[in-house]
N, C-alpha and C positions, 0 to 999 in steps of 0.2 A: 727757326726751329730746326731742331738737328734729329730726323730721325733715323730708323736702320735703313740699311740698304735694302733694297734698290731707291729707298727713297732720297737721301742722302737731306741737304740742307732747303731752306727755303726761307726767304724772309713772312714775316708775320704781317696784315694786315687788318685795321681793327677799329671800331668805333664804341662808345660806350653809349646803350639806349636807355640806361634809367642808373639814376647813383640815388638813393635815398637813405642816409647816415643815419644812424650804424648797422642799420639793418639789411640792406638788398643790395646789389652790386652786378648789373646786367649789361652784357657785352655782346659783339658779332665777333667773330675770329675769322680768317679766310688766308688760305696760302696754296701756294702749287697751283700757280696759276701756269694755264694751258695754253697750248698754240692757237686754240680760237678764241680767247679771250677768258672764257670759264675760270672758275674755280676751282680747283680739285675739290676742297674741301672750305664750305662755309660751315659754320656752324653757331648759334647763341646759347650763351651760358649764361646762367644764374645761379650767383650765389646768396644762399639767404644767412647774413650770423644773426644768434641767439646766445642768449645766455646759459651757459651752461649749470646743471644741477652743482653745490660745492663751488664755484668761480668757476672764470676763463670761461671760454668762447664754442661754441658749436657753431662747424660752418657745414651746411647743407648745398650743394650743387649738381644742378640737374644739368646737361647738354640737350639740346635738340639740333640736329644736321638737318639744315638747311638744302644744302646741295652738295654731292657727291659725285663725282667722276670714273669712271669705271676702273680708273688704273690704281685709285686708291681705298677701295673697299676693303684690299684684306688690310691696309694702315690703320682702318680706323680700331681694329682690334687691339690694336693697341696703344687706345687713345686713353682707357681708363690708368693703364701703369706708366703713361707719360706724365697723369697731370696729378698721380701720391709722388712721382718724383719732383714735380715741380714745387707742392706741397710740401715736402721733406724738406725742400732745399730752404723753401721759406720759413721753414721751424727754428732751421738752422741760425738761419739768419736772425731771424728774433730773438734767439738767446744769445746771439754773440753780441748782437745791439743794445743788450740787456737793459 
């Protein structure tokens, strides 16, 4: 994960706790790992798709932080415009994969 500074990079760690096709999609995330073993930042996602009204897909995702570290509390503010970017980019990609 690449984010601003002071935060700079970090690899991603992560396991999936429920895959139920096509509908649910439930993950842990965890990175910015600490000199005393900690996490900066755990957190589980869930993403729910549905059907959208007219076609295509509605995808609903909720976060809940797990654990948090003091040094990355103002990060997580901008957790919601990291992951319409990450979204974005996957838009992107599905139309080019067309």
């Amino acid at each position: 994960m690449r984010g601003p500074e002071p935060y700079g990079t970090s690899p991603i760690y992560g396991e999936y706790l429920q895959i139920d096709r096509p509908d649910l999609l439930r993950f842990v995330l965890r990175a910015f790992a600490q000199p005393d073993g900690a996490w900066g930042i755990e957190h589980e996602d869930t993403l729910v798709f549905e059907d959208a009204p007219g076609g295509g897909t509605t995808l609903r995702m909720t976060t809940r932080i797990t654990q948090l570290s003091d040094s990355m509390r103002e990060a997580v503010k901008g957790m919601e415009e990291g992951w319409n970017q990450s979204f974005d980019k996957l838009a992107e990609l599905v139309v080019e994969l067309g």
